[in-house]
Structures are given as C-alpha cells and as structure tokens.
C-alpha positions as CSV (number, residue, x, y, z in Angstrom):
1,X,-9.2,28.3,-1.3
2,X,-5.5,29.7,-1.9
3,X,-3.5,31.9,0.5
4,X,-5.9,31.6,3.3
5,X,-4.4,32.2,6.5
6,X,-6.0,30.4,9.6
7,X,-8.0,33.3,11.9
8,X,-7.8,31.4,14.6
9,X,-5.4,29.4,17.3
10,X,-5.3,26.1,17.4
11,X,-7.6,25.8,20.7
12,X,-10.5,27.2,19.0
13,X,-9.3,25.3,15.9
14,X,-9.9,21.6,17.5
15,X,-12.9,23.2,19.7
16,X,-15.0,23.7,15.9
17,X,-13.8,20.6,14.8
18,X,-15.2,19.2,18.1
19,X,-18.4,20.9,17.2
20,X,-18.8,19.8,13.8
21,X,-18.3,16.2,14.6
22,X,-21.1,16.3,17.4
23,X,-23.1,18.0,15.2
24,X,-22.7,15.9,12.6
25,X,-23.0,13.2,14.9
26,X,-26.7,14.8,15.8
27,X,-28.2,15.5,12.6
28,X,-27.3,11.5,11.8
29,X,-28.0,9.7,15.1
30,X,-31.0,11.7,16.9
31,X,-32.8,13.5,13.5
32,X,-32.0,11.0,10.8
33,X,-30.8,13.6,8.6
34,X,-29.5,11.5,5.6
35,X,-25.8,11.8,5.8
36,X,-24.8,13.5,2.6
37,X,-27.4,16.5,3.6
38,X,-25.6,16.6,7.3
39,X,-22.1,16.5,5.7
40,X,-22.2,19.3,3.3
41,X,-24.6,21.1,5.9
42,X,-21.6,20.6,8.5
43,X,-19.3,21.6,5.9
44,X,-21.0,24.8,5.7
45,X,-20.8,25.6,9.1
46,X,-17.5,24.8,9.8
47,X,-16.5,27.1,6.8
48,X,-18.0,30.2,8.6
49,X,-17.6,29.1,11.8
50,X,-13.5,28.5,11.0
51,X,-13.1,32.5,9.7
52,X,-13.1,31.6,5.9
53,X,-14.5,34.1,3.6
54,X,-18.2,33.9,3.0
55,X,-16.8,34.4,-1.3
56,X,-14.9,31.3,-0.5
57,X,-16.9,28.6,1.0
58,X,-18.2,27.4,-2.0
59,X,-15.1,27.2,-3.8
60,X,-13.8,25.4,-0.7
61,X,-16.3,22.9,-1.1
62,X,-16.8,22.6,-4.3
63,X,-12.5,21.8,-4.3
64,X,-12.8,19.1,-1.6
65,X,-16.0,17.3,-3.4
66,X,-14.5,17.4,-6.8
67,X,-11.2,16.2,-5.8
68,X,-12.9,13.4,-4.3
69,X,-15.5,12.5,-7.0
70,X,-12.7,12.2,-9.7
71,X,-11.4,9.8,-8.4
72,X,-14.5,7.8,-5.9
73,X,-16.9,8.0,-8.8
74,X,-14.8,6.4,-12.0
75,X,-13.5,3.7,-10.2
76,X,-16.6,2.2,-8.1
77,X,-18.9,3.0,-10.9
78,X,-16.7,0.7,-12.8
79,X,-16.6,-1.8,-10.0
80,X,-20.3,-2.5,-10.0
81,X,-20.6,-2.7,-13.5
82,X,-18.1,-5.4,-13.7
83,X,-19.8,-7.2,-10.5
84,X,-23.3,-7.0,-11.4
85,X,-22.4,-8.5,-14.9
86,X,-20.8,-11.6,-12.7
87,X,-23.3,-11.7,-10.4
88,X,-26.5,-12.2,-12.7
89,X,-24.7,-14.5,-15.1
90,X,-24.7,-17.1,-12.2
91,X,-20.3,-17.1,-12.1
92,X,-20.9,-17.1,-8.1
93,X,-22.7,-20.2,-8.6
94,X,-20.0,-21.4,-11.0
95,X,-16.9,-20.3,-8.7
96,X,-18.3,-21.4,-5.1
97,X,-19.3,-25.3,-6.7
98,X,-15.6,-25.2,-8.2
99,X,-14.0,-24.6,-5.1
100,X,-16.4,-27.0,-3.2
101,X,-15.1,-29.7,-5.2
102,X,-11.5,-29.0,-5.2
103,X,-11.8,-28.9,-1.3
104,X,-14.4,-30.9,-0.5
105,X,-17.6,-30.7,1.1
106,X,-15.9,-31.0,4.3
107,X,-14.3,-27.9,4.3
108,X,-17.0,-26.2,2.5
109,X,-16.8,-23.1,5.0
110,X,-13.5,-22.8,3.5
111,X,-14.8,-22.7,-0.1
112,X,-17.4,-20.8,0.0
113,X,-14.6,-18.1,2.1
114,X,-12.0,-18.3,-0.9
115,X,-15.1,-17.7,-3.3
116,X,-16.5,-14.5,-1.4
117,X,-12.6,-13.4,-1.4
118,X,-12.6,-13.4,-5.0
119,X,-15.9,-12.0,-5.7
120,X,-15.3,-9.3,-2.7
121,X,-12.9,-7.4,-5.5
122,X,-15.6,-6.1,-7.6
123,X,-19.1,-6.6,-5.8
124,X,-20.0,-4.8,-2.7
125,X,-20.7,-6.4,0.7
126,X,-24.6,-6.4,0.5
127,X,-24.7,-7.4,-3.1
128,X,-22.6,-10.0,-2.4
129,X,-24.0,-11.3,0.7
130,X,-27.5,-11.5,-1.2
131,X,-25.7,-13.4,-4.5
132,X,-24.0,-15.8,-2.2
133,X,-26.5,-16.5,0.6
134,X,-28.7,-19.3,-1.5
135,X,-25.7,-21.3,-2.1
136,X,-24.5,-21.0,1.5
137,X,-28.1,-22.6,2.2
138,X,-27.9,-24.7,-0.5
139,X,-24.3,-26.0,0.9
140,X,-25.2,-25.7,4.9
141,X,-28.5,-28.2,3.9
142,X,-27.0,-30.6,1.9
143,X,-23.5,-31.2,4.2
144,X,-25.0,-30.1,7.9
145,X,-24.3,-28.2,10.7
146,X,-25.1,-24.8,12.3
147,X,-25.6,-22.0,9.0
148,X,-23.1,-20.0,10.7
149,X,-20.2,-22.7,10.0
150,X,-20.9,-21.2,6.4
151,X,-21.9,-17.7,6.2
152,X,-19.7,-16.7,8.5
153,X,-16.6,-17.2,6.1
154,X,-18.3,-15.8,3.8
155,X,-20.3,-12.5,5.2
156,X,-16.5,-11.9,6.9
157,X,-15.2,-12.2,3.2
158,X,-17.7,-9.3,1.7
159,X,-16.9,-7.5,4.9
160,X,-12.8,-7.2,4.5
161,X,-12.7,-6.8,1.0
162,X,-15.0,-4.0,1.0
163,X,-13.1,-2.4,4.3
164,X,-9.7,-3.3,2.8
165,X,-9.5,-3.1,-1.4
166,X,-10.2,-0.9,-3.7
167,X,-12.6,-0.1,-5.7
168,X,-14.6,0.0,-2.4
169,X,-15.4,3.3,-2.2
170,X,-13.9,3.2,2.0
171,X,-10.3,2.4,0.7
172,X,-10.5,4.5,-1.8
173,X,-11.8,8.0,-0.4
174,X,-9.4,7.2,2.6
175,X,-6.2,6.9,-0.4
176,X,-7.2,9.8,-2.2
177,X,-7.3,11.9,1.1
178,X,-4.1,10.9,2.2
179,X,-2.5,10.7,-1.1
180,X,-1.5,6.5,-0.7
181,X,-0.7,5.2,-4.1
182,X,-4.3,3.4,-5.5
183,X,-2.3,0.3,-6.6
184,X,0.5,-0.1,-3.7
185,X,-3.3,0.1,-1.5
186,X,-4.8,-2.5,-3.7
187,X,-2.1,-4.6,-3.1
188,X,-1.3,-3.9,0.6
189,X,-4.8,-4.3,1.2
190,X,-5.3,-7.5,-0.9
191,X,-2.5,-9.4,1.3
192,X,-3.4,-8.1,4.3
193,X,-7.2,-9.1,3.8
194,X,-6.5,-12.7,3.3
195,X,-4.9,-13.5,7.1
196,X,-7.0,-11.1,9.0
197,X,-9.9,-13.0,7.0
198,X,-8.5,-16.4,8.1
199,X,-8.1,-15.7,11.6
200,X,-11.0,-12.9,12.5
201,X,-14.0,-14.9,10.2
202,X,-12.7,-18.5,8.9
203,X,-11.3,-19.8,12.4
204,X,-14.3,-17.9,14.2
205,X,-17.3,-18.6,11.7
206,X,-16.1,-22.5,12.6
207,X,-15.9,-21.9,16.3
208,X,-19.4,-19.8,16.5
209,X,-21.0,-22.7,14.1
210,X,-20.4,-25.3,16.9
211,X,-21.5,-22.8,19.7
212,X,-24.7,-21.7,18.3
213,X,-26.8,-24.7,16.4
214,X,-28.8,-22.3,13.6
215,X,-31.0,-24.0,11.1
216,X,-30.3,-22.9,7.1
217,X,-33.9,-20.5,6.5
218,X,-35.6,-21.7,3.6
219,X,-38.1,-18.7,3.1
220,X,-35.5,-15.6,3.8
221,X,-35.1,-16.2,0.3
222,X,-37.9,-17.6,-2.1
223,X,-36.6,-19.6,-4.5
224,X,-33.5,-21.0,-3.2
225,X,-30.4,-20.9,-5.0
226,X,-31.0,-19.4,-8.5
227,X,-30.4,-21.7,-11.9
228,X,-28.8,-20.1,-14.6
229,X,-29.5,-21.7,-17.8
230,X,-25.9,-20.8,-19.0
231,X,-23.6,-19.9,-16.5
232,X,-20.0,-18.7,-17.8
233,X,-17.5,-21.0,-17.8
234,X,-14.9,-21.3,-14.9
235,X,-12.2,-20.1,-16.6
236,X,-13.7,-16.8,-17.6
237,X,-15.0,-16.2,-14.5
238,X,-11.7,-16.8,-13.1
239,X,-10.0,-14.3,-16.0
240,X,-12.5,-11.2,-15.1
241,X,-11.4,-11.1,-11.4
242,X,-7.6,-11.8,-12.2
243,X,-7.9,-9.3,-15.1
244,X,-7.5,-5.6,-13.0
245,X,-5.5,-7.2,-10.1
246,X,-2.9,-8.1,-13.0
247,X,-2.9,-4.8,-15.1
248,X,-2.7,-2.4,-11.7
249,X,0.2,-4.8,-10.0
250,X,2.0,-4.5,-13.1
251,X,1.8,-1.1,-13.2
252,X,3.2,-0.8,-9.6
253,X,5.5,-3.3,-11.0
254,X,6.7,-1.1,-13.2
255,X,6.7,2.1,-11.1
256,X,9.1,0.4,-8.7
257,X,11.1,-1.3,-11.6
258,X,12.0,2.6,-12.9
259,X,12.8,4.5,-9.5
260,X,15.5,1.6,-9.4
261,X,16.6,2.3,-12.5
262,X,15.9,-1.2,-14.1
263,X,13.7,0.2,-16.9
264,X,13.4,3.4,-18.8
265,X,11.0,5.3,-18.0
266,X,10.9,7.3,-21.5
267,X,10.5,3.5,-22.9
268,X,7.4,3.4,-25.2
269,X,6.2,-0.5,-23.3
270,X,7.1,1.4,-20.2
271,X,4.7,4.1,-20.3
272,X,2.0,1.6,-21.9
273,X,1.9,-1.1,-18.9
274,X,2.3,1.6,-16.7
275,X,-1.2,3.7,-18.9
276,X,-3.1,0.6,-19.1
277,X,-1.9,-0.5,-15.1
278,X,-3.7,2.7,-13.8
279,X,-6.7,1.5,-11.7
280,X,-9.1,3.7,-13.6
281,X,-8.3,2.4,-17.0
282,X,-7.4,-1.3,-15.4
283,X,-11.3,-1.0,-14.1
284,X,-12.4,0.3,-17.5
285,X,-10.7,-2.5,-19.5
286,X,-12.0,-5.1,-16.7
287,X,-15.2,-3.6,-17.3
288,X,-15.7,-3.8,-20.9
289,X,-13.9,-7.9,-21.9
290,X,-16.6,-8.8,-18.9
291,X,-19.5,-7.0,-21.2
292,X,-18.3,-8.8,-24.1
293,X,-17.0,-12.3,-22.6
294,X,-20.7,-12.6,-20.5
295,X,-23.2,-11.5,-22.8
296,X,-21.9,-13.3,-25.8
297,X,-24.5,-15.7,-26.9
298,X,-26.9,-14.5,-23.5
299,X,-27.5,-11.0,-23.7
300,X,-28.1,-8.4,-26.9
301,X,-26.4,-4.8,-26.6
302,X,-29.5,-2.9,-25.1
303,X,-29.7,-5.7,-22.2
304,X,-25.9,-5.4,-21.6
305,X,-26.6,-1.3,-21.6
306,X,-29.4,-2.3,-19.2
307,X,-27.8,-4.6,-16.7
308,X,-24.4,-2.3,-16.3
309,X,-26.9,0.9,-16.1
310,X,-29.2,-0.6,-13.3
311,X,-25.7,-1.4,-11.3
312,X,-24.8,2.6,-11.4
313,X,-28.6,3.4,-9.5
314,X,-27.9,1.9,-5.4
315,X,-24.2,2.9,-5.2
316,X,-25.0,6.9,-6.1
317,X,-25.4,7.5,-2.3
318,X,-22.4,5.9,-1.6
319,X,-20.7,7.5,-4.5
320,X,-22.0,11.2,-3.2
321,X,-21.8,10.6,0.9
322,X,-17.6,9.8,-0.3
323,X,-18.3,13.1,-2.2
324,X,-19.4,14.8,0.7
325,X,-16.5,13.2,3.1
326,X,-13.9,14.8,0.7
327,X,-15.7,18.4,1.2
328,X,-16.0,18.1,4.4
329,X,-12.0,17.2,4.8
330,X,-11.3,19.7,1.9
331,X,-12.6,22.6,4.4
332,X,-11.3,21.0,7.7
333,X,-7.7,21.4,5.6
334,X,-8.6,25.1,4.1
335,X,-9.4,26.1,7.6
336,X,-6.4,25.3,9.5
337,X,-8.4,22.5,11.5
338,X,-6.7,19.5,9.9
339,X,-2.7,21.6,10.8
340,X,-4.3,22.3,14.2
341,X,-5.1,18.2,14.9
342,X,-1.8,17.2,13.3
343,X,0.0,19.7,15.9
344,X,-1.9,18.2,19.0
345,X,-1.2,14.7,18.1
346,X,2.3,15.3,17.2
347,X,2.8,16.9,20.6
348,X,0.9,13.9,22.5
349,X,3.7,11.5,20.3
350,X,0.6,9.2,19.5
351,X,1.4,7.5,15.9
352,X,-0.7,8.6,12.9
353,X,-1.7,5.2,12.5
354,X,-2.6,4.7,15.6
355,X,-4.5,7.8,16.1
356,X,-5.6,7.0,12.0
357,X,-7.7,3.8,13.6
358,X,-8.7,5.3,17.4
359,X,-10.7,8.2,15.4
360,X,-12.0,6.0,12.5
361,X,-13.3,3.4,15.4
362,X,-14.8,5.8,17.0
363,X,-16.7,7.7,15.0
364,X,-18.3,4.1,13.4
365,X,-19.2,3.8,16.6
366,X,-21.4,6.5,17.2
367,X,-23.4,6.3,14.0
368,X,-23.1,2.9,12.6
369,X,-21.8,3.8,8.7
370,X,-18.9,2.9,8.0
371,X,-18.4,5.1,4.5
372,X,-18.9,8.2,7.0
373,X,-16.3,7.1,9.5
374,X,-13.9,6.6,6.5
375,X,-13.9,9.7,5.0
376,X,-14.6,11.8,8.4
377,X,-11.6,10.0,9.9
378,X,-9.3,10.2,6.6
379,X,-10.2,14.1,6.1
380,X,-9.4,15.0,10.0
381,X,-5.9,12.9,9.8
382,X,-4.9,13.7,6.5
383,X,-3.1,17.0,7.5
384,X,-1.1,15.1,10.2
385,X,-0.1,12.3,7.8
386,X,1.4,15.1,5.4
387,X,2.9,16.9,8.0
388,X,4.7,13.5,9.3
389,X,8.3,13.0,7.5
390,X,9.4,9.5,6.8
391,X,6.3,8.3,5.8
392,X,7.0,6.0,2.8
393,X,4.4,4.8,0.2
394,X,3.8,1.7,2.1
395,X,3.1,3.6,5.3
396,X,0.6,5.3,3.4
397,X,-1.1,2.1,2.1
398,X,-0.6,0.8,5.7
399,X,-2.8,4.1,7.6
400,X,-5.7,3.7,4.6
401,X,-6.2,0.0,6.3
402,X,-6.2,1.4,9.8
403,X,-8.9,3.6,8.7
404,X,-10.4,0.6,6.9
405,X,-10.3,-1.3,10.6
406,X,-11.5,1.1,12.7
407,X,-14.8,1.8,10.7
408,X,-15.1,-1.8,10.7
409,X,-15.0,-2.8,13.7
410,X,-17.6,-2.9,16.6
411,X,-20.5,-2.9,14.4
412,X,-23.8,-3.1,16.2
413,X,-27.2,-1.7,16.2
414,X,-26.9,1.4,14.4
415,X,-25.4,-0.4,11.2
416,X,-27.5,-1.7,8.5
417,X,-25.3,-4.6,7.5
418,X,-25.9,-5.6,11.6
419,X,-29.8,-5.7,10.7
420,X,-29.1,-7.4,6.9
421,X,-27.1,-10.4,8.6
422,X,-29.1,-11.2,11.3
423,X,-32.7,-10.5,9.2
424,X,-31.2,-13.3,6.8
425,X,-29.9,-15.4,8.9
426,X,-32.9,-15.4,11.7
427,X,-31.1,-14.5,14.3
428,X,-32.1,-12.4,17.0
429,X,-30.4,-9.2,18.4
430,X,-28.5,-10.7,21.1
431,X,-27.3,-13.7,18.6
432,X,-26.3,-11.4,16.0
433,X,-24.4,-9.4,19.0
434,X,-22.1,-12.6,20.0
435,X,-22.0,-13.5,16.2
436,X,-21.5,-10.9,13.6
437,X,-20.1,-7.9,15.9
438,X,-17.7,-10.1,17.5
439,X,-16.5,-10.9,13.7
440,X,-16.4,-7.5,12.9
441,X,-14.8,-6.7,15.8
442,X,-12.3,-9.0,15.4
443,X,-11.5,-8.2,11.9
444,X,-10.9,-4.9,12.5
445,X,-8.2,-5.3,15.5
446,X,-6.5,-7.9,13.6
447,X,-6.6,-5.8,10.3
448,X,-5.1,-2.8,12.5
449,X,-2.5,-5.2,14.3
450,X,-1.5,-6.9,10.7
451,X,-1.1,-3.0,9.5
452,X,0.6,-1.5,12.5
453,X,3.2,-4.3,12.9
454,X,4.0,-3.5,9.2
455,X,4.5,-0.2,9.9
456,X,6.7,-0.7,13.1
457,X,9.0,-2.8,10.6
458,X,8.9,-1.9,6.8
C-alpha cells in the first residue's frame, strides 16, 4: 500500500512484530495449524494490529504474495520438472556408478557426495534423499563399513544445495526479499556449498561412520536399488545439470562485462546471452532439452506431460508457504515494522549479516521448517538490508546464505527431514541427535562463517 505513514513508534512497532512471531510461533508449534493458514492469518493481524487501513490490507497482502510468487513459483516449478525427469530415468544411478569408478570404491563416500552435489541443483532434499538412498545401500553392502560413512556425504549434499542454490525455493524467497541478484546468488551459493559441504558432512559423515557401526537396512526400502532398463547416457546426464549453471553465469558474465564497459550493452549478442542467461528462461530451456533428450526412444508425449505434471503436485505447499512468507514481509515493510527493526539493529551496531543468521537460526529453532524461517527471517531483515549503504551485490548474495545457515542449522525434533533421516536409516532419536543435527549444525555455522568472512573482506 502507497503513501502510508507508520501510526505508530517504533516501541510499539517491534512489540507487534514480537507478537506476531509468537503467535505465529503458537498456531504452528502447540495447534498444528498448517503454516500457510498461520502466515496469512498472522499477516492479517499484524495489518490491523500495525494501524493500516482496513481498505488496504488486502492490497498489502495480496502485493507481498504476488511479488513473491512471480518469481518462487516459475523457477522451482521448473526445477522439479527438470529433476523428476532425471530422477526416474535412472541418471542418479548412471552419475553416482561413474563417479564410483573414477574414484574408486574406496572413497565411495566421496562419490556418492560429488553425485548428490550435482543432483542437489535441480532435485529437492527429500526427493533426492529417497532417489539416492538404494545406491548408498547398494554401495555401503558391497564395500563395508558403518551406512553412515555413505549417507552422510550424501544426505549433507541434498541438505546444502537446497539451503544454499537456487532454484530451492529458501535461496530464492530470501533473494527476492532482499533484492540479491538470482545469478550472483546461484553462484555465491554454488562455491560456497562445496567447502562447507566438505568440511561440515564429507570429513564428519567419515568420522561419525567409524563412531557409530550402523548396518545398511535392506527393508526401509523394498526393492533395493531400482534397474532402469535404459538409463541416459553419462554425458547427457552430465549436459542437463551443466546446462542452467552455464546460461545464468554467462549472463552474470555478461552483466559484469558491460558495467566495465567491455561490451555493449545495446549489442544484439549482448542482450541475447544476457535474455536466455536469466534463471527463469535458463530453467525453462533446462527444462524442455531434458523432456526431449530423456524421453526420446523411452517415453511418448502424454507420459512426458505426465511425469513433469506429477512433479508440480508435492512442491505447491512449498511454493504457497514462500507465498505466504513474502505477504507476511510485504506487510511487516507496509507497516513500518521492517524500518522500525532496521533502526534498532542499526543502533545496537550488530551487522545485518550477523543479525540476518541469529534471527533465521532462531526461528528454525522453534518450529522445525526451514522454508518458514527463511522467509520470516528475510521479510523482518529486509528493510535493514535496504536501509544499510555499501552493501554491494555480493554482500547481498552473501546475507541470502546467512539466512540459508541459520534455518539450517540445529535441526532436531520438530523437523521432518530429522524424522525422514533417522526413519531410513534406523536410527533412534538419540543416534539421529549426535548424527544428523550435529551435521546440520555444523553446516550451517560453517556456511555462515564461509559467508561472513566474505563479507568482512570483498
């Protein structure tokens, strides 16, 4: 809403904003309220409760979940497309028995990492986990040793990919709320991902396999691993995840090679690379060589239709909780709330970043999701971040992965993906606790320290 002018100090400011987070908090945690009802319910309030005109809530809200969508919505609805086509061609299979050879089945832990690194670009955590499960059981049988030595690596792959790159819908919501560049994030959060990987679930998956001695399951999933009868061919499974990563760096490529003045912007090849480098159309062009280089001689047209439709069906909550997130930080700027928090942290001299990760961290902590601690934390910091001078584009990029790590780390009881590791693995509460929350934990202090030591000297 236009022109309005906050009713309130900015005491009573922080003390709604206070309120609506507990509340919100509430309705999740003790009554289970699904998350997108509590946000735009919380939205709501907060409107009325912040002065704005009853006429203008719902243009308030309907700005901030709009805003949001347009951008949330094209590119992970893309993403899965292009990831479920991978996933149920067998190219998982294909990638992770490629790397196994080229490094051996000694360092197996290692290959099966690099393949869930690769894969984490277009598939989300859960998906991914499932796809790549029966070949970490497959692997962990056949060479030895503790389960964990193997999906470890790989759970901790899904896991920073899907905190750290778009077209995740986390990175993304957090970008588009703070205005970072979608490709200077993608890339930021691509080379950040791969040490804080390393370090918080390569080096600890090996260190936790020889501390705790866990059997492979072999009825978590019937079936073992899956055959495909005609699995895609290395190279093109290699070309579909290379594919967007190439078009969108070139683009930024490009963007960087005309504010120095190399290249002309009015330059027709300019403005192509730089149409066809934008993540949305990157994603759609991704998305449509994978429908015709994987069903070719597999699948007819209504069973390619069928495959990239069923994808669209589990991510809509995502897709509309992100929705929700941007109307609930759409009214939190409307109201004066978000001008109000960038004031008090400004006078505290606490560093956005910093106070970017303490907030995201904390509100994953209360209620376990880590979509709803990304966009609650990127809508309540996005007014300081524009009120900050001297933030460049990279510092941008940089806050969107201390978003990403706080809402990553400490995950325990209250998160699903706490319940899907340990359910698949076997592993008992207080195993999963020393196992997979200590790997969370870890890759979210490391992926804040990587991204606040950038900021401190970039």
């Amino acid at each position: 809403m236009e022109n309005f002018e906050p009713v309130y100090g900015t005491g009573p400011l922080l003390g709604i904003a206070a309120g609506a987070i507990a509340l919100l908090l509430l309705l999740i945690i003790r009554f289970r309220l699904h998350a997108f009802v509590a946000l735009v319910l919380v939205s709501v309030l907060t409107a009325l409760a912040a002065g704005i005109p009853v006429d203008g809530v719902v243009p308030t809200l309907l700005d901030g979940f709009g805003g949001t969508l347009a951008n949330v919505a094209l590119l992970v609805g893309l993403g899965v497309m292009i990831g479920r086509m991978v996933e149920i061609t067998g190219g998982a299979a294909v990638l992770a028995s490629a790397l196994i050879k080229v490094f051996g089945e000694r360092r197996a832990p290692l290959a099966l990492g690099v393949a869930s690194l690769l894969f984490g670009f277009p598939i989300f955590f859960d998906v991914g986990l499932v796809v790549m499960l029966p070949i970490v059981f497959s692997v962990a049988r056949r060479v030895g040793g503790s389960v964990l030595l193997y999906a470890l690596p790989t759970a901790g792959a899904f896991a920073v990919m899907h905190a750290f790159v778009p077209p995740h819908p986390g990175p993304v919501t957090a970008a588009v709320e703070i205005g970072a560049d979608m490709g200077l994030t993608l890339l930021v959060g691509t080379l950040l991902a791969i040490p804080t990987w390393y370090l918080a679930s390569y080096l600890f998956g090996l260190w936790a396999g020889k501390r705790f001695e866990l059997p492979a399951p072999d009825d978590l999933l019937p079936g073992g691993e899956v055959k495909h009868e005609d699995p895609p061919r290395l190279l093109t499974v290699v070309s579909i995840l290379l594919l967007p990563m190439l078009l969108i760096f070139a683009n930024t490529g490009m963007g960087t090679a005309v504010a120095t003045g190399a290249v002309s912007e009015s330059a027709v090849w300019v403005q192509s690379l730089r149409l066809v480098g934008e993540t949305p159309i990157a994603l759609l062009i991704t998305a449509l060589y994978t429908m015709v280089v994987l069903s070719r001689g597999r699948f007819t047209r209504q069973r390619v239709e069928e495959i990239v439709g069923g994808a669209l069906g589990p991510v809509c909550g995502i897709i509309l909780i992100t929705g929700a997130g941007g109307m609930f930080g759409g009214v939190l700027r409307t109201s004066g709330i978000g001008d109000a928090l960038a004031g008090s942290l400004e006078s505290t001299g606490m560093p956005v970043i910093v106070a970017a990760f303490i907030i995201a961290l904390a509100l994953r902590v209360a209620q376990g999701s880590a979509t709803v601690a990304i966009t609650t934390s990127a809508g309540l910091i996005a007014p300081a971040v524009q009120a900050t001078s001297g933030l460049s584009s990279i510092d941008l990029a940089l806050i969107v992965i201390a978003i990403a790590s706080g809402a990553t780390a400490l995950s325990h009881v209250n998160d699903s993906g706490f319940w899907l590791v340990g359910r698949f693995l076997g592993m008992d509460v207080k195993t999963t606790l020393k196992t997979w929350t200590v790997m969370e934990t870890l890759i979210g202090f490391i992926g804040f320290g990587f991204a606040f030591g950038l900021s401190l000297v970039l």
